[in-house]
VOGU-3710 file (C-alpha; in Angstrom, 3 decimals, decimal comma):
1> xxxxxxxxxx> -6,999/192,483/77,627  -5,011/196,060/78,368  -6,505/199,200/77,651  -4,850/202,307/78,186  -6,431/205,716/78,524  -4,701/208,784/78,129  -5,236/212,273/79,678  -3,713/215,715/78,227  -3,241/218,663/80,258  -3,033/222,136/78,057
11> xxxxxxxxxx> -2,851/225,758/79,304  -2,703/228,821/78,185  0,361/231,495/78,735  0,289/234,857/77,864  -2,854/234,357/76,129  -1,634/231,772/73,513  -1,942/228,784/74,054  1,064/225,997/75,146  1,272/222,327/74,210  3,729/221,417/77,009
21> xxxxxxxxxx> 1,153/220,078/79,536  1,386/216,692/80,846  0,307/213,136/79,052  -1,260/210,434/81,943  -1,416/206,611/81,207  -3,560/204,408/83,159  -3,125/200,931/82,442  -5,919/198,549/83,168  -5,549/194,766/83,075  -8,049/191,829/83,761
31> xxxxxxxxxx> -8,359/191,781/87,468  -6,986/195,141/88,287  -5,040/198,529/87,828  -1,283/197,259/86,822  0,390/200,144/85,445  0,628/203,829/85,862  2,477/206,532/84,267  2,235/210,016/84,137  4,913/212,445/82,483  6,092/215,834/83,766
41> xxxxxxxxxx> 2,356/216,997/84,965  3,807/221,164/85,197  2,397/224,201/85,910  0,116/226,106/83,706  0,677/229,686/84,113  -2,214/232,620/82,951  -0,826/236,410/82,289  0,258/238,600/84,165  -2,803/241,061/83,070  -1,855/244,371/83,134
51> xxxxxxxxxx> 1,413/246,615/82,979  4,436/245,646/81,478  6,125/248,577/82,957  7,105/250,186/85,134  6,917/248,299/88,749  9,141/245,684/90,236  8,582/242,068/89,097  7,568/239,642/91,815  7,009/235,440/91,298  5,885/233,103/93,976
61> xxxxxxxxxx> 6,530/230,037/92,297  5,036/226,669/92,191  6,392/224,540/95,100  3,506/225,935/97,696  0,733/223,025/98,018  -2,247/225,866/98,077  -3,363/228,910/99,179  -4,687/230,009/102,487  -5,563/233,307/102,769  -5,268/236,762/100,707
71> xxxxxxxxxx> -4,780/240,139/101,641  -6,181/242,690/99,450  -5,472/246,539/100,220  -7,795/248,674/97,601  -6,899/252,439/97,719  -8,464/255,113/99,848  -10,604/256,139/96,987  -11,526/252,774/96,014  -10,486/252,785/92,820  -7,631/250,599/92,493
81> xxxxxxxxxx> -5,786/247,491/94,079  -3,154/249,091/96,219  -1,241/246,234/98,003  -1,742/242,086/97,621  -0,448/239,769/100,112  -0,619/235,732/99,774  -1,014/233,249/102,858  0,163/229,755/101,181  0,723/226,413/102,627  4,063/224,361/102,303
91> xxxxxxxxxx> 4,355/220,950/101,756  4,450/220,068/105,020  0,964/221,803/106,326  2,775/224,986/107,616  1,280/228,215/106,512  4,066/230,623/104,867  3,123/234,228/104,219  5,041/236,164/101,295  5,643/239,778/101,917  3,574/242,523/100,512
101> xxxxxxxxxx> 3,186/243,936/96,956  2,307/247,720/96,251  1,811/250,901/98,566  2,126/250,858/101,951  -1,755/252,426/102,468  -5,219/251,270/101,123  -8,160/249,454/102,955  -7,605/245,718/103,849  -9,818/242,955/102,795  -8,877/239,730/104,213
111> xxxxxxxxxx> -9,833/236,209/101,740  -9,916/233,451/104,513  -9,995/229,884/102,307  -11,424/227,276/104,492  -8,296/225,090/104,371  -7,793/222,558/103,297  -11,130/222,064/101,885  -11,126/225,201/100,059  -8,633/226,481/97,214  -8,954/228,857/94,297
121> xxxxxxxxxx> -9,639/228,130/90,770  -10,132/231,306/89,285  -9,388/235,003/89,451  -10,781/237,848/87,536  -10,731/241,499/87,278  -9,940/244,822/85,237  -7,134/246,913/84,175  -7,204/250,202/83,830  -5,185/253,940/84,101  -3,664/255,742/87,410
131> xxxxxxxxxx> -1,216/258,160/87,396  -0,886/257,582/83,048  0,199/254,030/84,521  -2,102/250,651/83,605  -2,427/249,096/86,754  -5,287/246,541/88,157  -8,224/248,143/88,908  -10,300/245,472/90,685  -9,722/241,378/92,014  -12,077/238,885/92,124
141> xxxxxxxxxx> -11,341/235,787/93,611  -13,563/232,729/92,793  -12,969/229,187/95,293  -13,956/225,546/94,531  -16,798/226,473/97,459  -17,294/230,126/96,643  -16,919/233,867/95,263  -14,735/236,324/97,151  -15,036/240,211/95,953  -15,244/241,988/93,789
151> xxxxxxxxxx> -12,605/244,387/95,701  -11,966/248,093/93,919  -13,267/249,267/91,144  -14,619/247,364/88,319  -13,327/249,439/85,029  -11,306/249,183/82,440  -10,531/246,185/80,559  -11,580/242,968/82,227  -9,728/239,845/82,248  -10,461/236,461/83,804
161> xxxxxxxxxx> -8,741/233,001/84,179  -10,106/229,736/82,946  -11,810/227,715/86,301  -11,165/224,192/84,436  -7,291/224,274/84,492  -6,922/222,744/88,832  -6,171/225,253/91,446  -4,132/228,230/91,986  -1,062/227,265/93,820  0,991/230,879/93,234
171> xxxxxxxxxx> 0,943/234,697/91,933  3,290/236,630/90,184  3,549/240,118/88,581  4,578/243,439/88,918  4,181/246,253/91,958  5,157/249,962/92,689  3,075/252,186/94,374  0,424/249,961/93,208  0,027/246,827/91,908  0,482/246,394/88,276
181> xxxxxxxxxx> 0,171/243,515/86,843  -0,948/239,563/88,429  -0,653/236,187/87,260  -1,003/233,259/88,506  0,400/229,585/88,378  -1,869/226,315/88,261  -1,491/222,786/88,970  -4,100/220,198/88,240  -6,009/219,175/90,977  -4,913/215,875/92,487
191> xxxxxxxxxx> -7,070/212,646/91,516  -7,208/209,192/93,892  -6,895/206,080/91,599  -7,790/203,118/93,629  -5,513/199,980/92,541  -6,180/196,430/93,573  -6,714/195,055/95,999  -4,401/192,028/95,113  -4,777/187,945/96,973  -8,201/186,425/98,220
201> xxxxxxxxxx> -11,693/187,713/98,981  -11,014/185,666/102,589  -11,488/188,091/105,491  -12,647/191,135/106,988  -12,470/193,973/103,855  -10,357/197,198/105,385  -9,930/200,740/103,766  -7,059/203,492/105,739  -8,429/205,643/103,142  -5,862/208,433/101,531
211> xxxxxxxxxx> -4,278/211,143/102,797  -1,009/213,569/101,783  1,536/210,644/101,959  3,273/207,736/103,383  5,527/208,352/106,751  6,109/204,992/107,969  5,438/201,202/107,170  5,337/198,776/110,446  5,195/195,197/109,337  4,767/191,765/111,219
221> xxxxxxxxxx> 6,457/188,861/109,167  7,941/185,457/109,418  6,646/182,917/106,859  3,760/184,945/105,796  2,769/188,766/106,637  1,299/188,591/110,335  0,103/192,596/109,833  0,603/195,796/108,386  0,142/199,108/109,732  0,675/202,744/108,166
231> xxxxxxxxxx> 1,464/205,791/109,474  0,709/208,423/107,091  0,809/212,300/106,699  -2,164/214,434/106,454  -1,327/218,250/105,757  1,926/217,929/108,137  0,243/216,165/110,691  0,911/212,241/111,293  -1,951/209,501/111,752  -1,437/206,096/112,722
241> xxxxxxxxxx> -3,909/203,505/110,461  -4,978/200,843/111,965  -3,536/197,570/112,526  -4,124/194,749/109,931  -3,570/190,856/110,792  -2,418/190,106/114,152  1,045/191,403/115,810  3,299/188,002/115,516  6,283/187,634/113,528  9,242/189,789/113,590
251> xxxxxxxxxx> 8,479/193,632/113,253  10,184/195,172/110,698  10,016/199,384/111,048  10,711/201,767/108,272  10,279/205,528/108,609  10,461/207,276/105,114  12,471/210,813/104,661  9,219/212,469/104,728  8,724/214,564/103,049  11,408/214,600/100,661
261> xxxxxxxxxx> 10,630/210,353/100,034  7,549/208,839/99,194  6,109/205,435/97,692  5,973/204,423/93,721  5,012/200,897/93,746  4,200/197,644/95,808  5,266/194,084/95,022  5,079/190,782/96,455  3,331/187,360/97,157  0,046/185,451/97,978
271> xxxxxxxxxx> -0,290/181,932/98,200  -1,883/178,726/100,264  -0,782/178,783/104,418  -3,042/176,305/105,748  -6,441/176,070/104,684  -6,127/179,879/103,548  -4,685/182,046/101,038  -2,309/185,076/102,601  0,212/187,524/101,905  3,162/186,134/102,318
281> xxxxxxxxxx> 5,763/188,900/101,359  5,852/192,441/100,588  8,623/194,816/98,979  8,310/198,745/98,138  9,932/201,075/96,200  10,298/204,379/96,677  11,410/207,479/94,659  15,369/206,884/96,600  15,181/203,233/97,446  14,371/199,961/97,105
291> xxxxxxxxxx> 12,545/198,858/100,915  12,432/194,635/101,628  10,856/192,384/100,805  9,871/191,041/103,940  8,564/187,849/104,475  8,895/184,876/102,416  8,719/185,433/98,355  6,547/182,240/97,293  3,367/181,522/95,661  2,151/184,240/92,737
301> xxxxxxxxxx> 3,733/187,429/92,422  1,566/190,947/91,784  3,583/193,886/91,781  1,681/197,769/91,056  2,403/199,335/89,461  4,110/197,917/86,867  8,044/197,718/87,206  8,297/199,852/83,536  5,818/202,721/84,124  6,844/205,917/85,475
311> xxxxxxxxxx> 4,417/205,850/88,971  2,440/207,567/90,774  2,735/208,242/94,641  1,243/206,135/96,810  -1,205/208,398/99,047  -3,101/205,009/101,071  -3,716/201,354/101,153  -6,694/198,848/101,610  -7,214/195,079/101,473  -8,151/192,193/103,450
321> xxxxxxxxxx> -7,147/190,860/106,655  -8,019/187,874/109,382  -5,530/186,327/111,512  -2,912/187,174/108,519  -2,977/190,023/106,084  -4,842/188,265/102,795  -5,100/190,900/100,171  -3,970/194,292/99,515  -4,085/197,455/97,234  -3,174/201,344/96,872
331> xxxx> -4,701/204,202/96,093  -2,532/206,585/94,119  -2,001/209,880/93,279  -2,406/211,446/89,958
//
């Protein structure tokens, strides 16, 4: 039996609405998660809400990973958003702060996110005149945890983002002596699909859990797959998983271009050593190479996912081990 269950991301631009979000597959087979595709999951972008003119236009993009803190100078008389200044986080962890929009006075109000726990999924506010100029009157910024503001003054006409479409993971819009206009970029928020585990129930159940990605593989093989240990990435920062199996074999070592490589898919073998059922090989793939297979390739193949699907990235593993590594599986990254 193979069902497969589609997801649709939609969005909204400039009001009207856009049919270019992203289609998922999830492919489910007896006895486990085979195949996994997921096609060009963009960015949904809302506004910019207020001026079109005049001001200079300003776009942080969508390659930042989240948002760490925001600087919000409202004007002396409090009746306007003078300056706004973004804290993000890279790819690899690091915090990067992009340069101030609007005047060069107001009164600061600092938006601390509890990273990396935290992020935004909504702002709101209202437009209204200064100076015969439409400019943002008033922010409010609303978390996954929390509410932050409201911060100047709430007149004019309101606008608000949807909460439903992931996080915020950039602004854009226009500034001058104050800000004009802001809009900001979403990506869905990231969802763990657990995949396997694939070989026997024999042995002690394990779990390294998920994290950001995949640094480095260390693996023990001769005839079967001794043990296998991970080193993965958590918000820039490496962690060593445990070790699975027991060291014997030869050690086979590979670091990944982290972060500009990661893991799509896992193949290999299980089959009768003995009086038990192992792992006895493992190959990977990942989005620049093909990586093994180590050990030897006998007994019955499982590969996830599937060789034809577009894949996810592999974010963590579990399985089974005893003396040998006996079963594994992923979890992946939508």
């Amino acid at each position: 039996m193979v069902a497969v269950v589609e997801l649709c991301d939609g969005g909204v631009k400039d009001e009207e609405t856009v049919g270019g979000g992203g289609v998922k597959k999830l492919v489910v087979m007896e006895g486990g998660v085979v195949g996994y595709s997921m096609a060009n999951a963009k960015a949904v972008t809302f506004g910019p809400y207020g001026s079109k003119v005049p001001g200079n236009n300003f776009d942080h993009g969508t390659s930042y990973s989240t948002i760490r803190e925001i600087i919000v100078c409202v004007a002396p008389a409090g009746t306007e958003i003078e300056s706004f200044q973004v804290v993000y986080s890279d790819i690899e962890g690091k915090p990067v702060s992009e340069i101030r929009r609007g005047g060069g006075g107001g009164n600061p109000h600092s938006v601390k996110l509890d990273y990396p726990k935290e992020y935004l999924i909504s702002i709101s506010g209202t437009c209204g005149s200064y100076a015969q100029y439409l400019v943002v009157k008033s922010l409010t910024f609303h978390s996954n945890i929390k509410q932050y503001g409201p911060y100047g003054k709430q007149e004019g006409s309101r606008f608000v983002t949807p909460s439903t479409a992931g996080k915020i993971v950039g602004f854009f819009g226009r500034s001058g002596a104050r800000l004009d206009a802001i809009g900001v970029h979403m990506k869905p928020i990231p969802t763990v699909v657990p995949v396997g585990p694939f070989g026997t129930t024999h042995g002690e159940q394990w779990d390294d859990g998920n994290y950001s990605t995949v640094r480095e593989l260390i693996i023990h093989s001769g005839a079967v797959i001794d043990c296998f240990q991970v080193v993965y990435d958590n918000e820039g920062k490496r962690v060593m998983g445990e070790k699975h199996g027991t060291v014997g074999g030869q050690e086979n070592k590979v670091t990944l271009d982290y972060p500009n490589e990661f893991l799509l898919s896992v193949w290999g073998y299980f089959g009768q050593v003995g009086n038990m059922v192992v792992i006895r090989s493992l190959g990977f793939q990942s989005n620049k190479r093909t990586i093994g297979p180590f050990g030897v390739e006998d007994g019955q193949k499982f590969q996830f996912p599937s060789a034809s699907s577009a894949c996810a990235k592999i974010i963590g593993f579990h399985g089974r081990s005893d003396k040998y590594l006996t079963a594994i599986g992923v979890y992946l990254d939508k």
